[in-house]
DSSP file (Angstrom, degrees, kcal/mol; ACC not computed):
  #  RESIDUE AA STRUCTURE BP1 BP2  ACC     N-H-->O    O-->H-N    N-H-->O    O-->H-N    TCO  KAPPA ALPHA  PHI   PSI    X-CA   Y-CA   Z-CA
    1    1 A X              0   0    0      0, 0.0     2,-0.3     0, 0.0   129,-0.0   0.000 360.0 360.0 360.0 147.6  121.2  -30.0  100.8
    2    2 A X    >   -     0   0    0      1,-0.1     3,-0.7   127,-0.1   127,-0.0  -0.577 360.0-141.8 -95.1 139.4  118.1  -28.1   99.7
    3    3 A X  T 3  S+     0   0    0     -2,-0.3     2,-0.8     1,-0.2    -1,-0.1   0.838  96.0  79.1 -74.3 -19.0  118.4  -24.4   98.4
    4    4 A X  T 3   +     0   0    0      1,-0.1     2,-0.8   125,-0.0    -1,-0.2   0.184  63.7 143.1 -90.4  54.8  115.0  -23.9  100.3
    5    5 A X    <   -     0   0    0     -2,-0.8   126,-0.2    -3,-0.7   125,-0.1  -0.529  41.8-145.4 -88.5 103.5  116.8  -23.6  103.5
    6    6 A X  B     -a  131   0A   0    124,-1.2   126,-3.5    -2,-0.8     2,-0.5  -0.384   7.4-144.3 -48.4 121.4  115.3  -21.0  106.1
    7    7 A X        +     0   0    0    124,-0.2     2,-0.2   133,-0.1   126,-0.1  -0.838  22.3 176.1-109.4 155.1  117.5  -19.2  108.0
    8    8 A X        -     0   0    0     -2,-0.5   126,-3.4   126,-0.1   129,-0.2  -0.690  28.4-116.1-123.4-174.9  116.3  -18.4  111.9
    9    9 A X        -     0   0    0      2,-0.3   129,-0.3    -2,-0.2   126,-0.1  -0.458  53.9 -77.9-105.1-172.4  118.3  -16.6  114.8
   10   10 A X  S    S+     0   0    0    127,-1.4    18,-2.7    -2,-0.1     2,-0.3   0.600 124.4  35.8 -74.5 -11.1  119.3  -18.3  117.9
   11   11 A X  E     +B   27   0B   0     16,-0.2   128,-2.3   126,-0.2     2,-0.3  -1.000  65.9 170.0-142.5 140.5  115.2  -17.5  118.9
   12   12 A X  E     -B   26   0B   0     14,-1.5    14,-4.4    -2,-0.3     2,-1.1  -1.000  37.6-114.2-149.0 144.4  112.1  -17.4  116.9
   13   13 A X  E     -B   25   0B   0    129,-0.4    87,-0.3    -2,-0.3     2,-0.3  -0.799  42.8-174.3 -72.9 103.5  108.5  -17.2  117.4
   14   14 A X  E     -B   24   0B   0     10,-3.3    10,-3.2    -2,-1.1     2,-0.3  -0.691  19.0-127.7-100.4 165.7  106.6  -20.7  116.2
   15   15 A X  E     - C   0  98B   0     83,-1.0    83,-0.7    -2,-0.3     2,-0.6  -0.924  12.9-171.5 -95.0 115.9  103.3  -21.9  116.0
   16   16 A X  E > > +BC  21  97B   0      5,-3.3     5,-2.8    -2,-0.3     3,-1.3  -0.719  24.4 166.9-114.3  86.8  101.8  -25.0  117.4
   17   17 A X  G > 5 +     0   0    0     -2,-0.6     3,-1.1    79,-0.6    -1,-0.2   0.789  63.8  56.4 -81.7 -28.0   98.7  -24.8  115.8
   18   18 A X  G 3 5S+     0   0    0     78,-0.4    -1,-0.3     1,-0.4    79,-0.1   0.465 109.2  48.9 -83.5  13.2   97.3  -27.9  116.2
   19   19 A X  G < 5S-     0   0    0     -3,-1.3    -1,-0.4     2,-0.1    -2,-0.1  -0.311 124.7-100.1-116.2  38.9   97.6  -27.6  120.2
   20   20 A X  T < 5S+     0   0    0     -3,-1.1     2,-0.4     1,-0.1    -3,-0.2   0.790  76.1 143.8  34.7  50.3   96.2  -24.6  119.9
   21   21 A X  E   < -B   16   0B   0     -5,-2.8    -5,-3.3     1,-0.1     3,-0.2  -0.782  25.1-174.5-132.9  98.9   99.3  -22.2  120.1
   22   22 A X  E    S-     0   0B   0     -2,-0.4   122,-0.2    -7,-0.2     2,-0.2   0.592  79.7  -6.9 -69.1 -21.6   99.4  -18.9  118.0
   23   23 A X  E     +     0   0B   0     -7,-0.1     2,-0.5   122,-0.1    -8,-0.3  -0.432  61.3 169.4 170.1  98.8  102.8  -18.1  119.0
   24   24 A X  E     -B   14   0B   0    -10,-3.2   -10,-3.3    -3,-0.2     2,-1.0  -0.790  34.6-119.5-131.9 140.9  105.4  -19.5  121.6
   25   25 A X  E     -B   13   0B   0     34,-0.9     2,-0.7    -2,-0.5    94,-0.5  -0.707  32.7-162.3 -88.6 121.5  109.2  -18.4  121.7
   26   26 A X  E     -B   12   0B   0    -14,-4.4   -14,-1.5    -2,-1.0     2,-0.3  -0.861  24.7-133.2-117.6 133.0  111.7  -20.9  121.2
   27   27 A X  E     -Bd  11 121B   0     93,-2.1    95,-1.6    -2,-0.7   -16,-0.2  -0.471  21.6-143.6 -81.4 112.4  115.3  -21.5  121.8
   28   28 A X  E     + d   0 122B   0    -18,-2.7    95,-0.2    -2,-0.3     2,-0.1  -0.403  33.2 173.8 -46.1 168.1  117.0  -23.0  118.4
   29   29 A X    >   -     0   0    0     93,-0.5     3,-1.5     3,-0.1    95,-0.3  -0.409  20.3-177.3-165.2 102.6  119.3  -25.3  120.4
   30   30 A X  T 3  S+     0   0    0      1,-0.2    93,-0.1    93,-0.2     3,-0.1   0.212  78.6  68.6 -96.5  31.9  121.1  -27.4  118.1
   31   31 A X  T 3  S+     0   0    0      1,-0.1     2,-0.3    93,-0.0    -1,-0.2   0.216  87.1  77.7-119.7  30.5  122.8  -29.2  120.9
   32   32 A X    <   -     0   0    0     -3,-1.5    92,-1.9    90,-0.1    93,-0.3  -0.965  66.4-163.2-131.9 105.0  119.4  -30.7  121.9
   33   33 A X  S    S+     0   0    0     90,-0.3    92,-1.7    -2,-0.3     2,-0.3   0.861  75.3  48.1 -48.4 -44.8  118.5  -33.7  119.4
   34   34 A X  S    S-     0   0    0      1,-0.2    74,-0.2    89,-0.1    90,-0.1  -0.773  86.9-119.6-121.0 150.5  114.7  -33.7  120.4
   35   35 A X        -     0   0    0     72,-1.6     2,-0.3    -2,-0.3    87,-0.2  -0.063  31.0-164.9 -88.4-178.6  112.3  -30.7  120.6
   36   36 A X  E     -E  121   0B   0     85,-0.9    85,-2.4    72,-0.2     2,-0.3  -0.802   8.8-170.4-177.4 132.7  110.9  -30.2  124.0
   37   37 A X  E     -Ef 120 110B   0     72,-3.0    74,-0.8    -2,-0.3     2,-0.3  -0.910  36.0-104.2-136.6 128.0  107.7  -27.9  125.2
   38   38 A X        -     0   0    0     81,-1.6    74,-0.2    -2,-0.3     2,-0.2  -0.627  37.6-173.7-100.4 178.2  107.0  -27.4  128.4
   39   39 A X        -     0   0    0     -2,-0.3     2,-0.3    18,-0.1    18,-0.2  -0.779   7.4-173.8-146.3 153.6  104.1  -29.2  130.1
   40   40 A X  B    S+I   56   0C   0     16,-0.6    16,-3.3    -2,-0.2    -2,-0.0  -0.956  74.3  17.3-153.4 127.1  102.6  -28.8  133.6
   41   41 A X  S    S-     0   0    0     -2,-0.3     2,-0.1    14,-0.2    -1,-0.1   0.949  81.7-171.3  76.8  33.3   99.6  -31.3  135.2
   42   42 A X        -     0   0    0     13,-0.2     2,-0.4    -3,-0.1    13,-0.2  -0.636   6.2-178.9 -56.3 136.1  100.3  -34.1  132.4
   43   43 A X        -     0   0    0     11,-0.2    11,-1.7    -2,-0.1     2,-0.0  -0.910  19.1-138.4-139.0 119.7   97.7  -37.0  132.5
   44   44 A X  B     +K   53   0D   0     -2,-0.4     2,-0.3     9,-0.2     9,-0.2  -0.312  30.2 169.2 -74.6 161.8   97.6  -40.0  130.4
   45   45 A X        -     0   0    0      7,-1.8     2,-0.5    -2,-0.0    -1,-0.0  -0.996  33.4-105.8-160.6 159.7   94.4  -41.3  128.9
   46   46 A X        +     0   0    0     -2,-0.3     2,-0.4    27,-0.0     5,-0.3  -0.647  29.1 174.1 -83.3 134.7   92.8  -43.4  126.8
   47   47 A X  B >  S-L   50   0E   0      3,-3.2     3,-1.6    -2,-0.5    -2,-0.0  -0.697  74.0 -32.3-144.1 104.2   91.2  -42.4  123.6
   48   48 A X  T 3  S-     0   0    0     -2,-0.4     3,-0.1     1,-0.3    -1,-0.1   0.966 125.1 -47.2  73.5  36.6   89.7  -44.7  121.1
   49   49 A X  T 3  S+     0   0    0      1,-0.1    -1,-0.3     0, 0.0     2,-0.2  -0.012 115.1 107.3  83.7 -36.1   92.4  -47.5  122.1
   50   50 A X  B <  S-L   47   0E   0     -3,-1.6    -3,-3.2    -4,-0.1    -1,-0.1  -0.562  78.2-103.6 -79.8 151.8   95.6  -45.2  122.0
   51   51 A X        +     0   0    0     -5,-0.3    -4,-0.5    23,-0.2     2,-0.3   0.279  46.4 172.9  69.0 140.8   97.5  -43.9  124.1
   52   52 A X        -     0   0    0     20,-0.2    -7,-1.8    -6,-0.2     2,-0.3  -0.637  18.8-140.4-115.5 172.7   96.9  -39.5  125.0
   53   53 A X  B     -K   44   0D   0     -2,-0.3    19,-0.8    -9,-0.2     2,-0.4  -0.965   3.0-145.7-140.8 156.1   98.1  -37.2  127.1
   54   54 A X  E     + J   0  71C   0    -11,-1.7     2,-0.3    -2,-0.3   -11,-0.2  -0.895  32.9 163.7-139.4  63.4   96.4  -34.3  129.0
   55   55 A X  E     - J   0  70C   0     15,-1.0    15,-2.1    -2,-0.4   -14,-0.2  -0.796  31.9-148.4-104.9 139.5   98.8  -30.8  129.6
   56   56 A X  E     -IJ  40  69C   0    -16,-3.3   -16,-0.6    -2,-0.3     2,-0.4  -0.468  23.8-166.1 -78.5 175.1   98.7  -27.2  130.5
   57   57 A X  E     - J   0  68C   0     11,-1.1    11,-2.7   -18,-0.2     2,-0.6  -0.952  16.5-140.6-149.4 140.7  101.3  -25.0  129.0
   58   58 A X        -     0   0    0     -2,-0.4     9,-0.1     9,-0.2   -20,-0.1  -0.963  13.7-163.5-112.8 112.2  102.4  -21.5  129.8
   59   59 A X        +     0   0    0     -2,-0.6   -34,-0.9     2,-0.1     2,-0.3   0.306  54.8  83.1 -30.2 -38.1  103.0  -20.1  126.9
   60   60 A X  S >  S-     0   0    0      3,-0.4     3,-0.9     6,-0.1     2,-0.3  -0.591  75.3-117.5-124.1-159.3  104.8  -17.4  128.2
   61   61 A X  T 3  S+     0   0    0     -2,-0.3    57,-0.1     1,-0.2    56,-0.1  -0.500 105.4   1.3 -77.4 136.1  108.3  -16.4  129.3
   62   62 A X  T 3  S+     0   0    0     -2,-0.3     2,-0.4    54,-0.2    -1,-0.2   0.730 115.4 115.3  73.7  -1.6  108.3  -15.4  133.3
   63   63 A X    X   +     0   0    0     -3,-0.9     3,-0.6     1,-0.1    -3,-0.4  -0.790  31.9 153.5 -87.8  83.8  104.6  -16.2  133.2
   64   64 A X  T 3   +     0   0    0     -2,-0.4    -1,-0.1     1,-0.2    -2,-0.1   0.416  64.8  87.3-121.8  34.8  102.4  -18.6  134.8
   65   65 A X  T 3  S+     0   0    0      2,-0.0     2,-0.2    -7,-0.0    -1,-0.2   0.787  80.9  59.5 -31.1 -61.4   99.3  -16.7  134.7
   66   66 A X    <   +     0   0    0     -3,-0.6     2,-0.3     2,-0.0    -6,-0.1  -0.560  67.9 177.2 -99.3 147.6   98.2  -17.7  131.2
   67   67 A X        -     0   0    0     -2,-0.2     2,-0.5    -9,-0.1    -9,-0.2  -0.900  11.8-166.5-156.0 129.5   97.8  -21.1  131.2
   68   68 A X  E     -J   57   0C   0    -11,-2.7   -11,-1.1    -2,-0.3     2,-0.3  -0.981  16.7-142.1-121.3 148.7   96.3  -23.5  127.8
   69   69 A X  E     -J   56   0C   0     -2,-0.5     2,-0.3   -13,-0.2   -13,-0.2  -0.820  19.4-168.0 -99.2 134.0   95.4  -26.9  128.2
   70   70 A X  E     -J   55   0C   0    -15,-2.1   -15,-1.0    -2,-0.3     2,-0.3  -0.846   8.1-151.5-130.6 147.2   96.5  -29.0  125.1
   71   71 A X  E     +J   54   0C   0     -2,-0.3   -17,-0.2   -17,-0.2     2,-0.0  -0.823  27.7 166.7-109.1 157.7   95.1  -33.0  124.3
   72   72 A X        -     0   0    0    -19,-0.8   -20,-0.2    -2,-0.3   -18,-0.0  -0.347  36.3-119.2 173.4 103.7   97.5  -35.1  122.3
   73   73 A X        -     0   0    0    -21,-0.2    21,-0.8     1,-0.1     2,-0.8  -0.041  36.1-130.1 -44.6 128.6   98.3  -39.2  121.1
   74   74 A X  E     -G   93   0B   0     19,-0.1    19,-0.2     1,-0.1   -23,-0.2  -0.770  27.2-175.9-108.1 141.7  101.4  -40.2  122.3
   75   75 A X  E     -     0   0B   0     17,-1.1    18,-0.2    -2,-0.8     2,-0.1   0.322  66.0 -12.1-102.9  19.4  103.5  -41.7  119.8
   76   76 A X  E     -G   92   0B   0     16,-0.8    16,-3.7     2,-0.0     2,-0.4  -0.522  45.9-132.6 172.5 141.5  106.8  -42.7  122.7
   77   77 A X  E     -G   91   0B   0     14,-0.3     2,-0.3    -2,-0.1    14,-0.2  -0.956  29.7-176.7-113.3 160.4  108.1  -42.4  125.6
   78   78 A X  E     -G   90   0B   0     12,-1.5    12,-2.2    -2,-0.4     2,-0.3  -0.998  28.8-119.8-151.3 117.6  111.5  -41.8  125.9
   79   79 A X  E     -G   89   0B   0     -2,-0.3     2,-0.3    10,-0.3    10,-0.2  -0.563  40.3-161.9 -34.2 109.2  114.3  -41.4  128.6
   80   80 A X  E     -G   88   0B   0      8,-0.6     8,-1.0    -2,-0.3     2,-0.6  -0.523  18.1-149.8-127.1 171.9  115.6  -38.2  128.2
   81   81 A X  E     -G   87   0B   0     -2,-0.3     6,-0.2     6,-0.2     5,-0.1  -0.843  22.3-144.6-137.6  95.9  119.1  -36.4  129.3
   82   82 A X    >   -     0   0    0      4,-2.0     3,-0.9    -2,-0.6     6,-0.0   0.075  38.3 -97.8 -59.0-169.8  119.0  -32.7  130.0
   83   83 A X  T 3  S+     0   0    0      1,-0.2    -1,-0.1     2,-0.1   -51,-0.0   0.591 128.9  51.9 -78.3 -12.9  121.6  -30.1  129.4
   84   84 A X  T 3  S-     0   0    0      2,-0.2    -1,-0.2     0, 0.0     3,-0.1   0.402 119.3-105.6-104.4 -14.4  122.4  -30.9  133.7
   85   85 A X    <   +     0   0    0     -3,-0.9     2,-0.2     1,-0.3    -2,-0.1   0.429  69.5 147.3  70.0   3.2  122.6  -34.7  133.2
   86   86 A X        -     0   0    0     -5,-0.1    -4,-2.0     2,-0.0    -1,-0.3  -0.668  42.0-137.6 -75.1 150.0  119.3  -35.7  134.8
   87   87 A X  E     +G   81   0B   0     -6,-0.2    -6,-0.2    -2,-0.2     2,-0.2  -0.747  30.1 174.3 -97.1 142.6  117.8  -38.6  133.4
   88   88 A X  E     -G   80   0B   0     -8,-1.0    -8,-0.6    -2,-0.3   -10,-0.2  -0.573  36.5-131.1-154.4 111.5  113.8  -38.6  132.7
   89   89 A X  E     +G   79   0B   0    -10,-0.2     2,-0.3    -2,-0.2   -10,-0.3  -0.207  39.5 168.9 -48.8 124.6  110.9  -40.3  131.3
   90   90 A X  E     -G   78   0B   0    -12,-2.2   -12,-1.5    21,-0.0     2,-0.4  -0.871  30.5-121.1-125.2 158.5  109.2  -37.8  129.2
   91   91 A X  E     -GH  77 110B   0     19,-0.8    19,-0.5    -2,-0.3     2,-0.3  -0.980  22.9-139.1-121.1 154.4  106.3  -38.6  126.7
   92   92 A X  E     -GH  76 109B   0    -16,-3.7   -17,-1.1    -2,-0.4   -16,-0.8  -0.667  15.7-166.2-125.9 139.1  106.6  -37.8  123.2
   93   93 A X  E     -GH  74 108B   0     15,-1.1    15,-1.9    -2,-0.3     2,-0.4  -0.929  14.4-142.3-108.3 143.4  104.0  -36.3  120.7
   94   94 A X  E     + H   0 107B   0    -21,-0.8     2,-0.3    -2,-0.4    13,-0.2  -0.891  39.6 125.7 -80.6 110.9  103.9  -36.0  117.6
   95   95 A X  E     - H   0 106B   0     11,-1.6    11,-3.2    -2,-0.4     2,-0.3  -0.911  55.5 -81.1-163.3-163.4  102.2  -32.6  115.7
   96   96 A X  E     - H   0 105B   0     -2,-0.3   -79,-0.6     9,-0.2   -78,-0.4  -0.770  32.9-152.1-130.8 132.8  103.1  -30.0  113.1
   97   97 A X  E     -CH  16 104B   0      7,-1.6     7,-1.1    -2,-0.3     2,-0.4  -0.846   8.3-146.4-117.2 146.6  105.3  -26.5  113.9
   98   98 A X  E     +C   15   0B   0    -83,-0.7   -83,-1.0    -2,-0.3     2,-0.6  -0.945  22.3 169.4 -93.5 109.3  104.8  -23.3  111.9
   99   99 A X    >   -     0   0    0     -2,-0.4     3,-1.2   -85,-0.2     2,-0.9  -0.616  67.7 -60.7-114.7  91.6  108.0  -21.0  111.4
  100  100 A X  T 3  S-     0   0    0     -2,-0.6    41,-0.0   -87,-0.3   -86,-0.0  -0.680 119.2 -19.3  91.9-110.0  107.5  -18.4  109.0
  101  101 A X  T 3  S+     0   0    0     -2,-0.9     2,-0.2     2,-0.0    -1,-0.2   0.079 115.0 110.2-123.7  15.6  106.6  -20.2  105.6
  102  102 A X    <   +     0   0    0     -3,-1.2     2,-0.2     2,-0.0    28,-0.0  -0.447  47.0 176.6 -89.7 171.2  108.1  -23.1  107.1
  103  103 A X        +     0   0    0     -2,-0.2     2,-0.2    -5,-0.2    -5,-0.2  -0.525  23.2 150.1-155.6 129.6  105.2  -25.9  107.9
  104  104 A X  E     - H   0  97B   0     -7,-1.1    -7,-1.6    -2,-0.2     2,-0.6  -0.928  43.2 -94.1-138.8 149.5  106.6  -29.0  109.3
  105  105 A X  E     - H   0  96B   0     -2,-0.2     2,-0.3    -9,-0.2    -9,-0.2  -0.567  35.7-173.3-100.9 139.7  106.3  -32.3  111.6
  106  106 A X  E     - H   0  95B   0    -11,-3.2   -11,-1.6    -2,-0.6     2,-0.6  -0.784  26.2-158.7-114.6 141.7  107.4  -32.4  114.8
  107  107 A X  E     + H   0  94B   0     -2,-0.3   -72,-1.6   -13,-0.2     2,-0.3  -0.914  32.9 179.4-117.1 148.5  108.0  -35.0  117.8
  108  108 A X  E     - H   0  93B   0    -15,-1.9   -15,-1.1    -2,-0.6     2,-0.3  -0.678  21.1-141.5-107.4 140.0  108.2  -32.9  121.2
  109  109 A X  E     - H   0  92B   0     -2,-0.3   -72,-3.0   -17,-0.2     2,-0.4  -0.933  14.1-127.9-130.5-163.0  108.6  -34.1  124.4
  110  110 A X  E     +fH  37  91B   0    -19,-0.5   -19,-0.8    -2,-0.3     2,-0.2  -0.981  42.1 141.7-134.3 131.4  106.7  -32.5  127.8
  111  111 A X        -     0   0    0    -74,-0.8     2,-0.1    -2,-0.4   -71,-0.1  -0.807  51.8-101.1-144.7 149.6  108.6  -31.6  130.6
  112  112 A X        +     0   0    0    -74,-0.2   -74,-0.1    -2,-0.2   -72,-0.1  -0.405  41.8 158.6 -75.0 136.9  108.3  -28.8  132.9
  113  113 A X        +     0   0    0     -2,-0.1     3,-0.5     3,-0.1   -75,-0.1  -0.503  25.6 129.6-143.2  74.7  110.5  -26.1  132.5
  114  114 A X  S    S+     0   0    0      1,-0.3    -1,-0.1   -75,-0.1   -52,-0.1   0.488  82.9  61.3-102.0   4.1  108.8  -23.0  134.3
  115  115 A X  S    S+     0   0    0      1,-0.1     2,-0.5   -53,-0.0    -1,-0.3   0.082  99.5  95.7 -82.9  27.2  112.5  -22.7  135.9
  116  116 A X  S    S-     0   0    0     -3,-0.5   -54,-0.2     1,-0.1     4,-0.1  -0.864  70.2-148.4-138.3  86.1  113.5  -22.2  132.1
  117  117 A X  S    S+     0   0    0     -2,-0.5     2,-0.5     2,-0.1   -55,-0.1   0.687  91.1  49.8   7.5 -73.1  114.0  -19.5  130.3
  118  118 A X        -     0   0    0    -57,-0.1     3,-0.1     1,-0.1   -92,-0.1  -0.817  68.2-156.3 -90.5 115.0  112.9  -20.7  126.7
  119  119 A X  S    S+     0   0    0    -94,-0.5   -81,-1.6    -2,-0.5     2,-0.1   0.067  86.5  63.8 -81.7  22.2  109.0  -22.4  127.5
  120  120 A X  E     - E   0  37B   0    -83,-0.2   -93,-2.1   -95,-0.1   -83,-0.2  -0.651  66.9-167.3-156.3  86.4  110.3  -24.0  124.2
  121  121 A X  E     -dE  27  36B   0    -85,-2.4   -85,-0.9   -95,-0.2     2,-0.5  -0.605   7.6-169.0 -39.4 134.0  113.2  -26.3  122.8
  122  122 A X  E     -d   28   0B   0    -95,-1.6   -93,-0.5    -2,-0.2   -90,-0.1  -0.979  24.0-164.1-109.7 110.6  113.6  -26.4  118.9
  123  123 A X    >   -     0   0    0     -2,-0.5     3,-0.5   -95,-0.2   -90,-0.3  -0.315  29.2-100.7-103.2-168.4  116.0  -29.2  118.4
  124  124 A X  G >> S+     0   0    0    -92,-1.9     3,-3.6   -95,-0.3     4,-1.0   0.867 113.7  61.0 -81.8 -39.4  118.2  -30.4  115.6
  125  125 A X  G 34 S+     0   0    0    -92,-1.7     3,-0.4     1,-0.3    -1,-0.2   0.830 104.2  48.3 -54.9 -29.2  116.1  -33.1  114.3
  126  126 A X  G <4 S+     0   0    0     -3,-0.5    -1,-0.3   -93,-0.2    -2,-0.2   0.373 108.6  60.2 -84.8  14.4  113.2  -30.7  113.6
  127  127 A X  T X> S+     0   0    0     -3,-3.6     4,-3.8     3,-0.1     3,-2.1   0.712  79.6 131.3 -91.5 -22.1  115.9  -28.6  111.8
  128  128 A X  T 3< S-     0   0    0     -4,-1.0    -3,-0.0    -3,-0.4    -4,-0.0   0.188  84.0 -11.7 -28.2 125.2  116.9  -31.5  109.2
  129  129 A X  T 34 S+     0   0    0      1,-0.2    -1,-0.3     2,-0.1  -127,-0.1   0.661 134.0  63.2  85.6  11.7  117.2  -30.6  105.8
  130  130 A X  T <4 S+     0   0    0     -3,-2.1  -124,-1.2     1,-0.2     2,-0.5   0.646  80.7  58.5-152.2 -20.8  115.5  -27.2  106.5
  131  131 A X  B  <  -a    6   0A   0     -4,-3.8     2,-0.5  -126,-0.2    -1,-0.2  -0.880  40.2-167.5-114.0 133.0  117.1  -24.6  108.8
  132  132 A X        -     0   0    0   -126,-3.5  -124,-0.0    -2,-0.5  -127,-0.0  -0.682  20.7-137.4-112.6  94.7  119.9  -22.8  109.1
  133  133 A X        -     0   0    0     -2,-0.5     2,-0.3  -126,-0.1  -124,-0.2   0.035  10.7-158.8 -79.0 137.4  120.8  -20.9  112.2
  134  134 A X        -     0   0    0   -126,-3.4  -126,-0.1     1,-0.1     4,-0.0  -0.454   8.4-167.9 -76.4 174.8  122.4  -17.1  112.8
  135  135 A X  S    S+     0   0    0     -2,-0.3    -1,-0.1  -126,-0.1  -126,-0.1  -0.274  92.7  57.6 -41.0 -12.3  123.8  -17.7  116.3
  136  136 A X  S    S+     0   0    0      2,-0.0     2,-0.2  -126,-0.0  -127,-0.1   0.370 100.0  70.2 -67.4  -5.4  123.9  -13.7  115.8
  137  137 A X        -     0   0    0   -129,-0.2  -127,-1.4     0, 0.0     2,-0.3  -0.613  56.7-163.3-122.1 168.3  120.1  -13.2  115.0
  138  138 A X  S    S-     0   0    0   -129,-0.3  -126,-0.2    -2,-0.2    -3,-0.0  -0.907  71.7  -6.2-123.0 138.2  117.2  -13.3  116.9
  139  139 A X  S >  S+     0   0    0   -128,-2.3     3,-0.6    -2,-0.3  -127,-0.1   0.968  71.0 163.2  63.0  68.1  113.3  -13.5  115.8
  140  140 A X  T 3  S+     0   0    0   -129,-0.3    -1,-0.1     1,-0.2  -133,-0.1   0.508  77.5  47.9 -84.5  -6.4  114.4  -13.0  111.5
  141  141 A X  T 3  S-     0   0    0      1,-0.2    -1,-0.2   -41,-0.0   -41,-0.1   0.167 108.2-138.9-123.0  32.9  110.9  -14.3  110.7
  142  142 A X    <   -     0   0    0     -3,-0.6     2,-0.6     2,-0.1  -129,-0.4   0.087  36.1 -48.5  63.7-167.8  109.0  -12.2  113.0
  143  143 A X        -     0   0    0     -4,-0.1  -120,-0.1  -131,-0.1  -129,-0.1  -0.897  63.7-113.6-110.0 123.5  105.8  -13.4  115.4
  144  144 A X              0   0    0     -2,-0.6  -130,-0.1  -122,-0.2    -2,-0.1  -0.158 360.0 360.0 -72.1 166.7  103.3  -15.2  113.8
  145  145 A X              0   0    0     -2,-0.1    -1,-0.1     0, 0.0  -123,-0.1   0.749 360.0 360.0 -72.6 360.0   99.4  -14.3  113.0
C-alpha cells in the first residue's frame, strides 16, 4: 500500500475534464465495483472505425436545467447490476478523473440516474491503490477550479 494515499469523505467534488466537466459531486460508494455517470439521450456512432457514444449530462443535483453534451470511444459494454437488482446493458468509457491532486484513469459507465441523488458514482476500482475513505467526512478536498 502506498503512503500517497488521499483520503476523501463519503462525497467529493471531481473533475471530468476531458468531457468537459469542471466539477460534478460524487458519491464514494465502495460497494459499487464500477464508476457510473449519469447519461441522458445516449447515441452510438462511428468515428474513424471505433466505436463512440453521444450523451447529455446534468451535472447537477435536483437539476435538469443545465444540461452538457459529452462525445466519447467506447472501450465495453457491460451488463450491469444496480444497488435494486436490475440488470442493464450500459456502455463503458474510458477517461481521466481529477480529485484534488489526485489525476487518474477511469472506466465509467452511462446510465440515467436523474431519480438519483448522486449524478455521480465513484466506485472501488477507481479507488485502488489510492483512496482512502472518511465515511464521517464530506467534500475534504474542496470543489475544484
Amino acid at each position: 500500500m502506498s503512503n500517497d494515499l488521499v483520503i476523501v469523505g463519503w462525497r467529493e467534488w471531481l473533475s471530468l475534464p476531458a468531457l468537459g466537466l469542471p466539477s460534478i459531486k460524487a458519491k464514494v460508494d465502495t460497494g459499487a465495483r464500477t464508476s457510473c455517470l449519469h447519461a441522458f439521450s445516449v447515441e452510438p456512432f462511428e468515428n474513424k472505425g471505433s466505436q463512440w457514444v453521444r450523451f447529455g449530462i446534468h451535472p447537477h443535483q435536483e437539476n435538469t436545467d443545465t444540461e452538457i453534451y459529452c462525445e466519447a470511444e467506447v472501450t465495453d459494454q457491460r451488463k450491469v447490476t444496480d444497488s435494486g437488482g436490475h440488470k442493464e446493458q450500459r456502455y463503458v468509457i474510458t477517461t481521466h478523473f481529477v480529485l484534488g491532486t489526485l489525476r487518474k484513469p477511469i472506466e465509467i459507465t452511462l446510465t440515467n440516474r436523474d431519480t438519483m441523488r448522486f449524478r455521480m458514482l465513484l466506485g472501488r476500482t477507481a479507488m485502488e491503490d489510492s483512496i482512502i475513505v472518511n465515511p464521517s467526512a464530506s467534500y475534504l478536498l474542496g470543489k475544484p477550479n
